[in-house]
Structures are given as structure tokens and as C-alpha cells.
N, C-alpha and C positions, 0 to 999 in steps of 0.2 A: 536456552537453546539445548534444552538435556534431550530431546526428542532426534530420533533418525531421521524421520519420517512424520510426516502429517497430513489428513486428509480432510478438511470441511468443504461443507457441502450446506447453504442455507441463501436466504432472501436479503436482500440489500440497500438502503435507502438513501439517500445523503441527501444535505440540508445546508444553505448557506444561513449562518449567524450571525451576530455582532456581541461586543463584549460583555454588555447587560446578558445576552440571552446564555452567551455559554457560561458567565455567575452564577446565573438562578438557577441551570441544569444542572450543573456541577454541585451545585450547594442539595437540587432535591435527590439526585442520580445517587449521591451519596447517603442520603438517607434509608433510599430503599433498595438499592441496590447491592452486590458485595466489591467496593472498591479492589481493582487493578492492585495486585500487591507491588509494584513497580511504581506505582502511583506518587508515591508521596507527596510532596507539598503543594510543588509543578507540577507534576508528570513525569512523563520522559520522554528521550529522543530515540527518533527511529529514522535512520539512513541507506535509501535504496537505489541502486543502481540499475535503469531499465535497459533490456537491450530491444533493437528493432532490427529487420532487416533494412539491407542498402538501400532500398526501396521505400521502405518507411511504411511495410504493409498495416503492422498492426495500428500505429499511428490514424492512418486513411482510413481506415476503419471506425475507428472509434467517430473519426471527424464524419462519415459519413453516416453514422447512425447504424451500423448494422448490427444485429442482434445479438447473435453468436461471435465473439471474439476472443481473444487472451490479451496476457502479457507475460513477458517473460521479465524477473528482476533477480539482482542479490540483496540481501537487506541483512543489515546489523543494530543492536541496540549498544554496541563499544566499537569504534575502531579501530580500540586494540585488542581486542577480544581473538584467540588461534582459531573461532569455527563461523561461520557464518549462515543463513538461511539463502537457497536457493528456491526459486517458487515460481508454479507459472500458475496465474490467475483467470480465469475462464468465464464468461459471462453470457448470462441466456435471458436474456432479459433484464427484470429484474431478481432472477435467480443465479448465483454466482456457486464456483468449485475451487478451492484454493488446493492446489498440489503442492507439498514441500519435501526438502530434504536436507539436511546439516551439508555442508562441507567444512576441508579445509580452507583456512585463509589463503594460503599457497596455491591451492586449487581454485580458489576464485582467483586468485591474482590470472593464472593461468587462461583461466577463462575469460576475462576479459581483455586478452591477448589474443582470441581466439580459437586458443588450443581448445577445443568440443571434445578432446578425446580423454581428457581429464574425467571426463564421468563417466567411463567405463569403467570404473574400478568399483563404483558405488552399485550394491546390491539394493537398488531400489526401483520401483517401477516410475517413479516421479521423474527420476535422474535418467533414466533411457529415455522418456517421452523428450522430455527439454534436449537431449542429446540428440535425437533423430531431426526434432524441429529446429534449431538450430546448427547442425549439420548443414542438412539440406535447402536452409534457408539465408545461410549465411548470415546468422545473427552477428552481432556488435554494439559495444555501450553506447549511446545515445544520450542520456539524461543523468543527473544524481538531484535527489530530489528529498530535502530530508523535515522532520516538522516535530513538535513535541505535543506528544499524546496522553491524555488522562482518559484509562477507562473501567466500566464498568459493567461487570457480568449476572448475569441471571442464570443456574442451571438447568432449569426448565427452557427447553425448546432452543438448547445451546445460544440463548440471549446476549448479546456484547453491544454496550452503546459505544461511542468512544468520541470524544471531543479533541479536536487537533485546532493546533496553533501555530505560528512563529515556521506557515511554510514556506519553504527556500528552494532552491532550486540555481543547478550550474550545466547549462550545456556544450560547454565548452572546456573547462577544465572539468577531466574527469577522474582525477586522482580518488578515488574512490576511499579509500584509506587513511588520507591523508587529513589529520582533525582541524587543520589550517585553511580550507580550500573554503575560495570566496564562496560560498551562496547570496542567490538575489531573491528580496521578497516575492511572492506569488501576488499578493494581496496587499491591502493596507491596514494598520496595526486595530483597526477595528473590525475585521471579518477573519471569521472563524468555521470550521469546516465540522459537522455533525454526523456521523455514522450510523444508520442502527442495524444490526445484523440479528436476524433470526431464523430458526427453522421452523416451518407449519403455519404457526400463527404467534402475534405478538399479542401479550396480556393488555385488555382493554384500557385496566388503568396507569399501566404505560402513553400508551395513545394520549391519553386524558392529560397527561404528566407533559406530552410534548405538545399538546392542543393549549394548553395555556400558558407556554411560552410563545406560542402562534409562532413556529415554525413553519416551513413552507415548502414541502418538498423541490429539488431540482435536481437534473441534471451537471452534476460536475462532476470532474476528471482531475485529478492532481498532476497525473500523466501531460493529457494534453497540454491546459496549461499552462503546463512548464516546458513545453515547446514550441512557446511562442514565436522565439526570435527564428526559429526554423521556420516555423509557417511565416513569418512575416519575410524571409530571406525570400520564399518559395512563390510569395505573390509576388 
């Protein structure tokens, strides 16, 4: 998290798997591609706090399919780490824009207290966007949603696959911080969540690489998902 600031901009895929398929990926991803230096043996964990409005706009959205969306999160890879990633995520399809910006820990604490005015201090254009929209939107934490990641990059055409595991999720305790707080599985210990992220175009024998582990594109949302027991409240 040595960055201020971060801006991608690339195409997005996701793929549901099982344990066979994310063995054989991880076993060839590794061969040809430059393993996650975070990587090692596992992976690693990644823990994100989403916020919504009262209303639950971006949620309904996503539920209703619409095209153009965000999300607003904080996300850490320690939770005791003094800085964390702030980000708001943007979606055009299947074309996505990730906006970031470091904060303090303190300041996110803050912010999800609601104090919005904690990001006026940050000289960034990420931090005024996410400040105006939740400002005026009345944003608030919602979900913590966390999972462990192994990934792998290609620098040509800014390439990142990434395979995620072991996701949890809490909408109800949301001690964000906190390395004790229940998470409940997403999924069952045999499904597994596939990324591929690229900009322009992806390398053919990439394709060829996920065509014979017969992946299957789909739509899924870790977000949603993990707000089931809301939507199921809501019906």
C-alpha cells in the first residue's frame, strides 16, 4: 500500500470453479505467468468493507442488472496495518475503472462513523469523488466481506488473473478491524471464484489455458452475495 493514489481502467470476467479446476490453474498460471509476490504458499487475505446508501442504491442495482454502477469500499491486506485502501469501483459492462487512494486507519475508522469530511484533507481526485458521493448520498458500512487470494500477472496489456478462496462474509458485525469477527462462508468448501482482468485484448493462449480447464463464464458478485440475509430480510 506504498501508492497515494491508483487508477485502472481494463475488461473483466469472472468464473465460477471447483477445487480440481482452481489446482490445475494455479499449478499452469504459475508456469507462465509472473506469480503475485504476496503469493506464497496460499495466497493471501484481503478484507473489504462496502459501504451503500440507506436505500441500498448501489446493491438494486447491481440486482437489477444495470450497466453502469460502482461501489464504494475500504480494503486491507493486515488489520493491523496504520494505512488502508479506500476505492470506489465502477462498472460499464463488461469494462470496469478502479479509483483508489491510501488512507489513514483513523480516518477510516472515522469514515465509517460517517464523518465524510475526513477526506478533505487528501489531495486526491479519488478522495473528493467518494466524498461528494457519499456526502450527498448518505453512504454507510453495509457488508465486510473478506477471502484469500492468489494472483497472477502479465505486463503486456496490464494482465492480472487471480483466483480467490475461503469467502466470508459479516453483515451484521461490522467491526471492520477487528481480526476476531465471525465471518460466514459465501459458498461451499468446493467453489471457488476466477478473475481475469485485462486491458485491449487477452493473449490467445491464455484463452486456450482457461478453455481447457473448461471454465464457464458467469456473472457473479461477491458484493451481492454477501447480502443475502438483507435481501432475504427484504422479501
Amino acid at each position: 500500500m506504498s501508492e497515494t493514489t491508483l487508477n485502472v481502467s481494463r475488461k473483466e470476467m469472472k468464473y465460477v470453479i471447483n477445487s480440481f479446476q482452481y489446482a490445475e490453474l494455479s499449478s499452469m498460471l504459475n508456469d507462465v505467468l509472473i506469480p503475485d509476490k504476496n503469493n506464497k504458499a496460499f495466497g493471501y487475505i484481503i478484507r473489504s468493507l462496502y459501504f451503500d446508501t440507506p436505500f441500498n442504491k448501489d446493491f438494486y442495482e447491481r440486482v437489477d442488472g444495470i450497466e453502469n454502477r460502482k461501489k464504494i469500499r475500504i480494503r486491507t491486506y493486515d488489520v493491523n496495518h496504520p494505512k488502508v485502501k479506500l476505492e470506489i469501483k465502477r462498472k460499464f459492462g463488461t469494462a470496469q475503472r478502479k479509483d483508489s487512494v491510501v488512507i489513514d486507519r483513523e480516518d477510516a475508522e472515522r469514515l465509517m462513523e460517517c464523518d465524510y469530511d475526513v477526506l478533505l484533507k487528501y489531495n486526491s481526485k479519488a478522495a473528493n469523488t467518494i466524498y461528494n458521493i457519499m456526502k450527498i448520498d448518505h453512504y454507510r458500512p453495509v457488508v465486510i466481506i473478506e477471502y484469500r487470494r492468489k494472483a497472477f500477472i502479465h505486463p503486456t496489456n496490464d494482465i492480472r488473473i487471480t483466483l480467490d478462496s475461503e469467502i466470508r462474509s459479516n453483515e451484521i458485525d461490522l467491526d471492520f478491524f477487528n481480526p476476531n469477527t465471525v465471518l460466514y462462508p459465501l459458498f461451499d468448501f468446493d467453489t471457488k471464484v476466477l478473475e481475469v482482468k485485462y486491458n485491449k485484448f487477452l493473449y490467445r493462449w491464455l484463452s486456450d489455458i482457461l478453455g481447457r480447464c473448461d471454465v464457464k463464464q458467469q456473472s457473479v458478485s461477491k458484493y451481492s452475495l454477501s447480502r443475502g440475509f438483507f435481501e432475504s430480510y427484504m422479501s
